[in-house]
N, C-alpha and C positions, 0 to 999 in steps of 0.2 A: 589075725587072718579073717575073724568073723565079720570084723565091722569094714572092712574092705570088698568081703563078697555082699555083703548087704547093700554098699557102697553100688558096685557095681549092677545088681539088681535093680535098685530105686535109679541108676540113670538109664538103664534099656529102659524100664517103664513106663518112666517119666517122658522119655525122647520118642517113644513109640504114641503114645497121648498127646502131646504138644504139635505130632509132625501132622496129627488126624485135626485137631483142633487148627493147626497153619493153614491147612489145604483148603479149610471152609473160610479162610480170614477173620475167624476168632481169638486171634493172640494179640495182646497190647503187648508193642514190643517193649515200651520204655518198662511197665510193670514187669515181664520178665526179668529185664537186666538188673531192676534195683535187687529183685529175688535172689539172682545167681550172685549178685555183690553180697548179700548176708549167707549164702549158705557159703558162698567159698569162707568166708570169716566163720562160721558156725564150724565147717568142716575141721579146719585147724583145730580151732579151739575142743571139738570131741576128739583128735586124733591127740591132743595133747594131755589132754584129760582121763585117757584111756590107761592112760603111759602111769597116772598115781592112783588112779581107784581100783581099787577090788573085783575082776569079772563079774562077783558075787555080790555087789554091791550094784553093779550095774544090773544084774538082773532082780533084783528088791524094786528097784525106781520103775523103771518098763514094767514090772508086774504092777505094780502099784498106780503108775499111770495109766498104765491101760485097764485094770480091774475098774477104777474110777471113772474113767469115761464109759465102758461098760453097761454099770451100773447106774449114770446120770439121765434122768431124763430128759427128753427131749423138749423142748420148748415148743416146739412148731407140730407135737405127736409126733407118733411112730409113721416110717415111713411106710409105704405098701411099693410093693414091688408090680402095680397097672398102670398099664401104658395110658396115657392123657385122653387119647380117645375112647378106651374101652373105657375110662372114670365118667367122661360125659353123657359118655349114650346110655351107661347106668339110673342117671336120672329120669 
């Protein structure tokens, strides 16, 4: 039930993003569709995959991978949350 409301989540989201990102003509549509072709194949493959691991095991890996990204540095520094013009006119 979890991974289905999640499921449903990430595509209002997602659909809510792409439709702001359409309206300005910033969507490659072909890169889109190669996207939706690997998550439909991802999706399977987590909803089958759900069916043999351990809930508890599933949440070890997501903590683990998300602790880790967390905790990596950034290559490019930290971001700041100022807007581009207020960064310039600081100079």
């Amino acid at each position: 039930m979890a991974s289905a409301t999640e499921l449903v989540i990430a595509f209002v989201m997602a659909s809510a993003g792409s439709l702001k990102y359409a309206l300005h003509g910033m969507v490659d549509i072909r890169l889109a569709m190669i996207i939706l072709a690997g998550s439909l194949f991802g999706i399977q493959l987590g909803a089958i995959g759900t069916t043999y691991v351990k809930p508890f095991m599933i949440k070890v890996v997501m903590g683990v991978i998300m602790g880790d990204r967390a905790l990596q540095p950034r290559a490019d520094g930290p971001r700041l949350s100022v807007p581009a013009r207020a960064h310039r006119d600081a100079r």
